[in-house]
C-alpha positions in Angstrom: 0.0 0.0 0.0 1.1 3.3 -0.7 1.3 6.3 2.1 -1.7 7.4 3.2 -3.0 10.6 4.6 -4.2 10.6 8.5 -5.9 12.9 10.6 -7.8 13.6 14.1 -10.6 11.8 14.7 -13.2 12.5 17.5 -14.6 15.1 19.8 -13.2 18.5 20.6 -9.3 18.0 21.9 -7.7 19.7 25.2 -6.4 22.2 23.2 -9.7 23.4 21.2 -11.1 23.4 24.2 -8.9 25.9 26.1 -8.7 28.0 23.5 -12.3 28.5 23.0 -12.3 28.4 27.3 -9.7 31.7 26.5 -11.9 33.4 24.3 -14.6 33.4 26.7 -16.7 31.1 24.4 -18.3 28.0 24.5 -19.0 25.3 21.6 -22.2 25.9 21.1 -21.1 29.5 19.9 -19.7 27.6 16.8 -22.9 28.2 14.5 -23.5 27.5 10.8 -22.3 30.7 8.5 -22.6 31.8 5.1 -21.3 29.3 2.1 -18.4 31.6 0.4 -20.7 33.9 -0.8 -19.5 36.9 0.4 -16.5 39.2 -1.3 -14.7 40.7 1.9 -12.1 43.6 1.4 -9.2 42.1 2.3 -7.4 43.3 5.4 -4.3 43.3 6.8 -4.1 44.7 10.3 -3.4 44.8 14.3 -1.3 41.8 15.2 0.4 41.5 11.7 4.3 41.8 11.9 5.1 43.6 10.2 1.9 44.6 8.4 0.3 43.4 5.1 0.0 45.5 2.2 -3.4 46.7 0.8 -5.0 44.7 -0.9 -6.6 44.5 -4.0 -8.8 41.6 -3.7 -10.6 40.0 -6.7 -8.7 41.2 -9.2 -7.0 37.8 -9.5 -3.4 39.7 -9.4 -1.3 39.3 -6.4 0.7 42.4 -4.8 3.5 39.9 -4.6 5.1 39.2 -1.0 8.0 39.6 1.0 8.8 43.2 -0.4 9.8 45.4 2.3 9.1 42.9 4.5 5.6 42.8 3.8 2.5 40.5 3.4 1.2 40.3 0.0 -2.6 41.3 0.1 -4.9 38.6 -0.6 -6.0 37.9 -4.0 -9.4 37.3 -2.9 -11.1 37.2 0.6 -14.7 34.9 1.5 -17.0 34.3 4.3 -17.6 30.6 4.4 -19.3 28.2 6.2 -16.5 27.1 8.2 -16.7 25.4 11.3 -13.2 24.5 12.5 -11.1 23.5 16.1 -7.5 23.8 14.9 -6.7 20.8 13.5 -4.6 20.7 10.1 -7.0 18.2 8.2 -9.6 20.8 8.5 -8.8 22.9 5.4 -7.2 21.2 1.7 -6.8 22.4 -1.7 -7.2 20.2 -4.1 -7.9 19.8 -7.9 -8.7 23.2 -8.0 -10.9 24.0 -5.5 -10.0 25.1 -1.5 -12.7 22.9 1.0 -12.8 24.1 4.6 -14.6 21.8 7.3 -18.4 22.9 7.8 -21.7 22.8 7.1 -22.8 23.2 4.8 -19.5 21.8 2.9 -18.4 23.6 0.3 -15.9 24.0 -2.5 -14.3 27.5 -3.8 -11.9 27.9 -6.9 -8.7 28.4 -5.6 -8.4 30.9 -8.6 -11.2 33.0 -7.9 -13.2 32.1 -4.1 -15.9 31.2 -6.6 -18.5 28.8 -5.0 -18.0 25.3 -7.1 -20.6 23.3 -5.0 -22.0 22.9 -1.3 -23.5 20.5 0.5 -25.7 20.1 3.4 -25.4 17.9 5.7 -22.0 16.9 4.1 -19.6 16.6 7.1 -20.0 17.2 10.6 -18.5 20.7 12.5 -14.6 20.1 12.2 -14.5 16.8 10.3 -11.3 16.4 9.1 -11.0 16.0 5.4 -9.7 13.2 4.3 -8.1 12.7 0.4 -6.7 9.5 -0.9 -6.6 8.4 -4.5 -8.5 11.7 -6.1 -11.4 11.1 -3.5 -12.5 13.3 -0.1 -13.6 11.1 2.6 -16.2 12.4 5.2 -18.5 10.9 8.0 -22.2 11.7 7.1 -23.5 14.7 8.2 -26.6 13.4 9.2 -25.0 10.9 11.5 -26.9 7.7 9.9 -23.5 5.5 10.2 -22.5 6.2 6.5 -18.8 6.9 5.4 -19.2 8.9 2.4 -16.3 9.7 -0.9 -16.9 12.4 -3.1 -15.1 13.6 -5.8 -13.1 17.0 -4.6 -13.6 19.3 -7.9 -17.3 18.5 -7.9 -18.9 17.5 -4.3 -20.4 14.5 -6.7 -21.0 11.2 -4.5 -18.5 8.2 -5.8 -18.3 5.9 -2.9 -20.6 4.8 0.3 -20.1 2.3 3.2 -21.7 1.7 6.3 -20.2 -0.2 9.3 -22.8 -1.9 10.8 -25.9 -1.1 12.7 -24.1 -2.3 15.7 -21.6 0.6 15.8 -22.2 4.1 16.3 -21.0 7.0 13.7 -17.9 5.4 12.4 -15.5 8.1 11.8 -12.7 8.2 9.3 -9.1 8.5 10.7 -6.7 7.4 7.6 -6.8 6.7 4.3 -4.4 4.9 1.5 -5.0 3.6 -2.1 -6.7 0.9 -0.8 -8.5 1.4 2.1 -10.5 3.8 4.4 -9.7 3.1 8.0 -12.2 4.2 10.6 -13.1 4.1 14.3 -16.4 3.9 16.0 -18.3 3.1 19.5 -19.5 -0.5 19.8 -23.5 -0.4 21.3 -24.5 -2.3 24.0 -28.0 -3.7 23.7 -29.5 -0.4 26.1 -27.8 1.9 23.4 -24.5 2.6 25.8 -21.2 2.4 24.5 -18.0 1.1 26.7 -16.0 0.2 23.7 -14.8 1.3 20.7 -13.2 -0.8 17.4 -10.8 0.2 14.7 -11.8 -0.7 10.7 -10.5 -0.9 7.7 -13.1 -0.2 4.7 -12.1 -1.1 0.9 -11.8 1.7 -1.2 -13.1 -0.1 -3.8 -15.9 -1.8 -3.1 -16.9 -0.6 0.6 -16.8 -3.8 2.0 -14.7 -3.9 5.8 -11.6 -5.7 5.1 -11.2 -6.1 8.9 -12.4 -4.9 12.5 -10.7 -5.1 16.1 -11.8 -3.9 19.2 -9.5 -1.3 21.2 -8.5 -2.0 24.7 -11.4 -1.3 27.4 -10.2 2.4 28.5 -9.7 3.6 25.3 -11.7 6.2 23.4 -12.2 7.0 20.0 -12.3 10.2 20.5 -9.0 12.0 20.4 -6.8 9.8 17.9 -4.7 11.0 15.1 -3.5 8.9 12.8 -1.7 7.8 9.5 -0.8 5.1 6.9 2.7 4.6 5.9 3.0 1.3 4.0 1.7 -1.6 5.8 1.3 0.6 9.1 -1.4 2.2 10.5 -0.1 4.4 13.8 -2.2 6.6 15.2 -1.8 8.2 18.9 -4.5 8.7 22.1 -5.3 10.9 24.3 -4.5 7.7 26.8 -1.1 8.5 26.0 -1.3 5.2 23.7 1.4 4.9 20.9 0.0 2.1 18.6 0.8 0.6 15.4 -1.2 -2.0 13.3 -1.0 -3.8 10.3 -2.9 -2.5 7.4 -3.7 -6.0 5.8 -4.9 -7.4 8.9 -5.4 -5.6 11.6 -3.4 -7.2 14.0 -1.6 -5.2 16.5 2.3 -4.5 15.5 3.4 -2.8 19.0 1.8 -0.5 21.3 3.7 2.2 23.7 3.0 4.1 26.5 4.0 7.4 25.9 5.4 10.5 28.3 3.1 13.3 27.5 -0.5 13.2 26.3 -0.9 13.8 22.4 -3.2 16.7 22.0 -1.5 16.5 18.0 -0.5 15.2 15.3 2.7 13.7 14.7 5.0 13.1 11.3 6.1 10.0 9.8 8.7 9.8 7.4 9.7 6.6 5.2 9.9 3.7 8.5 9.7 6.2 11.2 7.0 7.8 13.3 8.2 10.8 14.8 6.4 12.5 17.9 6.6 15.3 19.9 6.8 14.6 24.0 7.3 17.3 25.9 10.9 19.0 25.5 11.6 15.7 23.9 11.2 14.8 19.7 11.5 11.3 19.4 11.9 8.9 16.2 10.3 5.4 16.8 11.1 2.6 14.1 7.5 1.8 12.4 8.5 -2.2 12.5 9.5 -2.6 16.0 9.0 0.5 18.1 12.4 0.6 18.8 13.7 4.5 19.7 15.9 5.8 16.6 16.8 9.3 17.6 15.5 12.0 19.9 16.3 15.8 19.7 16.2 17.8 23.2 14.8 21.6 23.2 15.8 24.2 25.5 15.1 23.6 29.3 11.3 24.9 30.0 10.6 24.6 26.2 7.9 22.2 25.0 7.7 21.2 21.0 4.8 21.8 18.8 3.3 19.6 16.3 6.1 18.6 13.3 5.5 18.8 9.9 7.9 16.5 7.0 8.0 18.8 4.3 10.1 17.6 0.5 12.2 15.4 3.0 12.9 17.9 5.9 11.2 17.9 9.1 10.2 21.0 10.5 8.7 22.1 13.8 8.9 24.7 16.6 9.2 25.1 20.2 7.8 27.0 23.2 11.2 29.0 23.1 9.7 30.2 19.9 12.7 28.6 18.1 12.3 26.9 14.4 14.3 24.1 13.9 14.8 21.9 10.2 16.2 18.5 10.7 16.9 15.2 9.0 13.6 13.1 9.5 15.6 9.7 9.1 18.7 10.8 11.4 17.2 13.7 13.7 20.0 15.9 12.8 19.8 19.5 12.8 19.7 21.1 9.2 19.2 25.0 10.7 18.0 26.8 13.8 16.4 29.8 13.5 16.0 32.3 16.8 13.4 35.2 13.8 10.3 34.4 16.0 12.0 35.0 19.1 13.9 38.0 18.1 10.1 39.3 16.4 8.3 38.3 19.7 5.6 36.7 17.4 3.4 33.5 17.8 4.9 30.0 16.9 3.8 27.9 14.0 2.0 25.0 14.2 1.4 24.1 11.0 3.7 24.2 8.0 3.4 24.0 4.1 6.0 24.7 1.6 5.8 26.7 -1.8 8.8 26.9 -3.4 12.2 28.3 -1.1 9.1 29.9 1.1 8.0 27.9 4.3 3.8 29.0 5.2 3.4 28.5 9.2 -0.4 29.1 10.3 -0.3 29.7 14.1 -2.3 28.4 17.0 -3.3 31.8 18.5 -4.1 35.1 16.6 -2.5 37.9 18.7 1.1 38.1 17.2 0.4 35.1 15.3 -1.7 34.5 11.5 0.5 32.6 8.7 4.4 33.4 8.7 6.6 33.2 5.7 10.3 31.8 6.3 12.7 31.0 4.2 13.0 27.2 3.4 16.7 28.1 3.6 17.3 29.7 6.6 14.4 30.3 8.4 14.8 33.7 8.5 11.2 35.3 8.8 9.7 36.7 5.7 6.8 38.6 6.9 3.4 37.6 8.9 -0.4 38.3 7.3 -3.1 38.7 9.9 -6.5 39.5 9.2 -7.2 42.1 11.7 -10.4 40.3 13.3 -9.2 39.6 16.2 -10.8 36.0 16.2 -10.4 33.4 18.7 -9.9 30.5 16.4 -6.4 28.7 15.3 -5.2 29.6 12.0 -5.1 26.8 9.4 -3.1 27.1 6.0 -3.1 24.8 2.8 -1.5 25.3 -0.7 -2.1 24.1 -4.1 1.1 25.3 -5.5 0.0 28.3 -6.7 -1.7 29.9 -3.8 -1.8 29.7 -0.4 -5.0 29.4 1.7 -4.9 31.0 5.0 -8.8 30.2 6.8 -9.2 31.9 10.5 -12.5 31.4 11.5 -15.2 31.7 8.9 -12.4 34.1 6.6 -11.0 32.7 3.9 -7.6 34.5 2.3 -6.2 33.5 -1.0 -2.5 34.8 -0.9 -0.1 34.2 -3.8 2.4 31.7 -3.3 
């Protein structure tokens, strides 16, 4: 099986929780919006460092970025639907269309913010979006137990499978070429649920391939995970490490890990690499056996990694960027530019070119940085002005790159 894509499966994490906790809101604030059908003037503004330029939205021109230090102005700014916690599967671009998670889902060209399609009822609030072999993946927004593909440039239905009437919403967590792998509660006969399984779902034909229960204690809320080869390996809020085979099922190895996993982690050709603490560690995909571990500053906790064309990057608490070596751990740069710009770290990371996108968790000093790939000297930051309390998530399609926080959706030129 090739590599395939994972994601966050589950009920609001730790973190979205505290964050909405900080902005004084609760989650049933999170209401249904507008479907991109609003033209916004697009903002720079407070927070931004430095600040972006004017913009000149929906003119399909960029301003260009980087001059002067600046953030380019957007090519085009949209309301959407969005309804997102902060977690990097929540926003992708793909054959030529941007999808943030919401209801109802929809599709905008990346070229334009043009509406392609919507759909209601076609994901649940904060689904993450799942691609593998040209199709999206979702749980059914009308929580009848279906798993549902559609085709990304047109929102058109392609694929359907259902677990069984004896789980409860099956939710997507990974996908390859060949298979969708999903987790869901197991009913008792009173309609309670004490246990959860794990699934694998052909691609093809729908059918499940295989099922295993989880360990009583373990939840199915929380877990990120990912296909790389013949592993699954997702991680827990029950501080579970776990790897499976993906023609079987069968458990490969399971750790107990140091810190809770409120995130995702990387994996990189036979590695799975997580973030514990002040502690990066490499674990070898066949066995579990440590490979290499990377120490940051005393007091300094590591954020969620990102393998980008073969270099790992991720940053700190210290609000230091490092680049290493995924297969060796070894450090390829450091860079101090947040730290010296007293700015918000990254937390996500895309790459375009010799410039590295970093969407941040918080907004105040925070939005989407630009670094260079080379150096990671700091480019320049874009920030919407809103002020709002959600996490920033960014995607690119090569061409642009798609910065959502909250409901606003930014097209900035790559």
């Amino acid at each position: 099986m090739s590599k395939g894509l994972g994601t966050t499966a589950g009920s609001t994490s730790r973190r979205r929780i505290l964050r909405l906790a900080g902005g004084g809101l609760t989650m049933a604030v999170v209401g249904a919006g507008l479907t991109g059908c609003e033209d916004e003037s697009a903002t720079g503004g407070e927070g931004s460092v430095p600040p972006p330029r004017s913009a000149s939205p929906g003119d399909g021109k960029g301003s260009g970025g980087g001059e002067d230090g600046k953030a380019p102005a957007p090519l085009w700014t949209k309301t959407t639907s969005a309804q997102t916690y902060g977690d990097n599967d929540e926003l992708v671009a793909v054959d030529g269309v941007v999808i943030a998670s919401g209801d109802p889902l929809a599709a905008l060209a990346g070229a334009s913010g043009e509406e392609r399609w919507s759909l209601v009822e076609g994901a649940t609030p904060g689904a993450p979006l799942l691609l593998g072999a040209g199709t999206l993946y979702l749980a059914s927004g009308k929580y009848d137990g279906s798993v549902i593909g559609f085709v990304p440039g047109t929102g058109k239905e392609s694929w359907r499978s259902h677990l069984g009437k004896e789980y409860r919403q099956p939710r997507p967590i990974a996908v390859d070429a060949e298979q969708v792998y999903v987790v869901a509660e197991i009913l008792e006969a009173d309609g309670s649920s004490h246990t959860n399984v794990i699934a694998a779902l052909n691609s093809t034909t729908g059918k499940v391939a295989w099922k295993e229960q989880r360990d009583l204690g373990t939840e199915q809320n929380g877990i990120h995970a990912a296909v790389q080869g013949r592993h699954l390996v997702y991680t827990d809020y029950k501080k579970n490490l776990t790897v499976r085979d993906t023609a079987t099922g069968k458990q490969v190895w399971t750790h107990k890990t140091t810190k809770t996993s409120y995130g995702p982690f990387a994996v990189h050709q036979d590695l799975v690499i997580v973030p514990q603490g002040s502690r990066l560690q490499a674990f070898a995909l066949a066995d579990g056996s440590e490979k290499w571990s990377v120490e940051a500053e005393e007091f300094s906790l590591f954020r969620e990694p990102s393998v980008v064309d073969g270099v790992l990057y991720i940053a700190d608490s210290g609000r230091m960027l490092w680049a290493l070596e995924p297969a060796t751990g070894k450090k390829v740069w450091q860079s101090t530019a947040l730290r010296d710009a007293s700015v918000q770290v990254p937390r996500q990371i895309v790459r375009v070119g010799g410039t590295l996108y970093g969407a941040t968790d918080l907004d105040p000093e925070g939005g989407v940085h630009a670094f260079d790939a080379k150096t990671g000297a700091l480019r320049w930051t874009f920030n919407d002005g809103t002020g709002d309390y959600h996490a920033w998530l960014v995607a690119t399609d090569g061409k642009h790159v798609f910065a959502l926080h909250g409901k606003k959706l930014h097209a900035l030129p790559a």
